[in-house]
N, C-alpha and C positions, 0 to 999 in steps of 0.2 A: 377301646372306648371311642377314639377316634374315627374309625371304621363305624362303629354303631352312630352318634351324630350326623355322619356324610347320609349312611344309607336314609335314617329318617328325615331327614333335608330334603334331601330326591324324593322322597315319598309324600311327602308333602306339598312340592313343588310342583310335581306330577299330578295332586289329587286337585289342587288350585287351576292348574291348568285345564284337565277336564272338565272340571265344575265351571267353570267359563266358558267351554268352548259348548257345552252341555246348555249353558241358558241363553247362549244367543241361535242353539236350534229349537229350543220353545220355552221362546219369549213369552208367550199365550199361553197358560197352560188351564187357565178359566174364564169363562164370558164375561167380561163386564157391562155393566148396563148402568146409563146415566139420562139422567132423567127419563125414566122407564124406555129407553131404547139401549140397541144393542152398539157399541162402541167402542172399538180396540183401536186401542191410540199409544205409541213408542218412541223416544226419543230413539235415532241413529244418529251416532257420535260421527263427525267428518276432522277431517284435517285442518287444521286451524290455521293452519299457513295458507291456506284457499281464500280465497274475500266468496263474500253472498255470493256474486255475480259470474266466479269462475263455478259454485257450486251450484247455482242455478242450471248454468251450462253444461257442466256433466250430469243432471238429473234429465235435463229434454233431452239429453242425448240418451240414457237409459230408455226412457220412458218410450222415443218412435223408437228405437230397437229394441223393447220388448212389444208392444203394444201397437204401433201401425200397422196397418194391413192387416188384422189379425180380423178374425171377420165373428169372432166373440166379446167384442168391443164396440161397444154402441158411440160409444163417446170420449173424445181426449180433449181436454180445455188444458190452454199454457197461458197464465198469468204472469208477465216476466214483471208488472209494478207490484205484485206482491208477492213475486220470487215460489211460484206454486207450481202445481199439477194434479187436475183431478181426472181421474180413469173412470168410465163407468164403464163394466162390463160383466161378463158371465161364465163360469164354468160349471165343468159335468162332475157332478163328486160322483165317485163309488163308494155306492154303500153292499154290504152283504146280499143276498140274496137271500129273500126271505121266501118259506115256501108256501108261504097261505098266497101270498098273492102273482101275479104271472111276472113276465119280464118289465122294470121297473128303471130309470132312470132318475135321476135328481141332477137340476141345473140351480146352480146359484146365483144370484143376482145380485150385482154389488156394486160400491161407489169407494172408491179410494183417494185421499188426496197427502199426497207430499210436500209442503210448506218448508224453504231455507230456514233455519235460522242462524243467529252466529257461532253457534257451535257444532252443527251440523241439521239433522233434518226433523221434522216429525212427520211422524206415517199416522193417518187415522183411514180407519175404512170401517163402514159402516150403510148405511140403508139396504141390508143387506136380508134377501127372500129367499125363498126358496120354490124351486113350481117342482112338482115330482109327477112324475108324467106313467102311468101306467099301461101295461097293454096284457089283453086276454081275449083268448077267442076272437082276433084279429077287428079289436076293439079296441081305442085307447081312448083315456079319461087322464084329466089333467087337474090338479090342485095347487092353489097357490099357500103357501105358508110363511107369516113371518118369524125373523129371528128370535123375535121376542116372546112370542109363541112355542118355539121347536126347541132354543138351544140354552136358554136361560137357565140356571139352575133351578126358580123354580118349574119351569118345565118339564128340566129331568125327573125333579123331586112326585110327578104326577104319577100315578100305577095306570094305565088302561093300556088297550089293543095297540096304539102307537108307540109305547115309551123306548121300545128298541130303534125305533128309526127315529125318533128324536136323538138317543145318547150315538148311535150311527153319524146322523146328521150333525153332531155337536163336534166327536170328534174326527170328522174331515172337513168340518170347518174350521177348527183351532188348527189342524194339520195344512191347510191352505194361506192361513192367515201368517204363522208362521214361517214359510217359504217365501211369502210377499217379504216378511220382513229380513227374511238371514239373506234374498237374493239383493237386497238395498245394501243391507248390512256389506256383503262381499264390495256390492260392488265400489262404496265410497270405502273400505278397510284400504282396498289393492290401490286407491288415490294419496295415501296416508303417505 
């Protein structure tokens, strides 16, 4: 009887653990949208034993070694009076390759800002586009699209010619959004 309690202890102990370690790799798991834009916003828990001001300091420290010199970075602003950082920048999602159309690329276009607070951080990133840049017969055309437009559920909810490169587009952007946040996530856990 004894035996049986231990093993389901451990099985439960173990099923708690993945389920934790399972929601801080997607924290995102649907678009939300406030005041009709698109808006993903996370509290990251820090070390409490830190004051604002050492947490501020490991956050600019993150942020030029992720982000200086990266030349998909338009922009890094450091507010040390309101304890911030906002990134703008850009990346390439991969979406499938679709065969109606020729070789296709998708950049996204973003603004993210990190804010101390006393318990540790909030991450929001949002103003976020997309330009999807086509080419055929050694032609290329370019489209701009917003979030609000492409990834919103009611976007997906739409049926026509695009709605696969929307739900494409939707889930490598929850897939990026989330990486933003478990690589904060790590890196103020290992300060703990």
């Amino acid at each position: 009887m004894r035996k049986n309690i231990l093993i389901v202890s451990i099985m439960l102990l173990l099923s708690f653990y993945l389920s934790a370690q399972q929601s801080s790799n997607s924290i995102f798991a649907n678009v939300p949208v406030m005041s009709g834009r698109v808006v993903f916003q996370q509290f990251i828990p820090a070390d409490n034993s830190l004051s604002a001001d050492q947490k501020y300091s490991l956050l600019t420290k993150w942020a030029k070694d992720n982000y200086s010199g990266n030349r998909m970075v338009s922009g890094i602003r450091f507010n040390e009076k309101e304890r911030n950082v906002t990134v703008s920048a850009k990346t390439e999602l991969v979406l499938p390759k679709s065969t109606k159309e020729g070789e296709s690329k998708l950049m996204m276009n973003y603004r993210f800002d990190v804010s101390v607070t006393n318990g540790g951080l909030i991450l929001t990133v949002r103003d976020i586009t997309f330009q999807k840049i086509a080419s055929t017969n050694n032609q290329s055309t370019s489209k701009v699209y917003s979030a609000e437009e492409t990834i919103t559920d009611a976007s997906i909810a739409a049926s026509d010619e695009e709605k696969e490169f929307r739900i494409s587009t939707r889930n490598e952007t929850l897939a990026f959004v989330n990486s933003l946040y478990d690589t904060l996530f790590q890196f103020f856990s290992k300060k703990s």
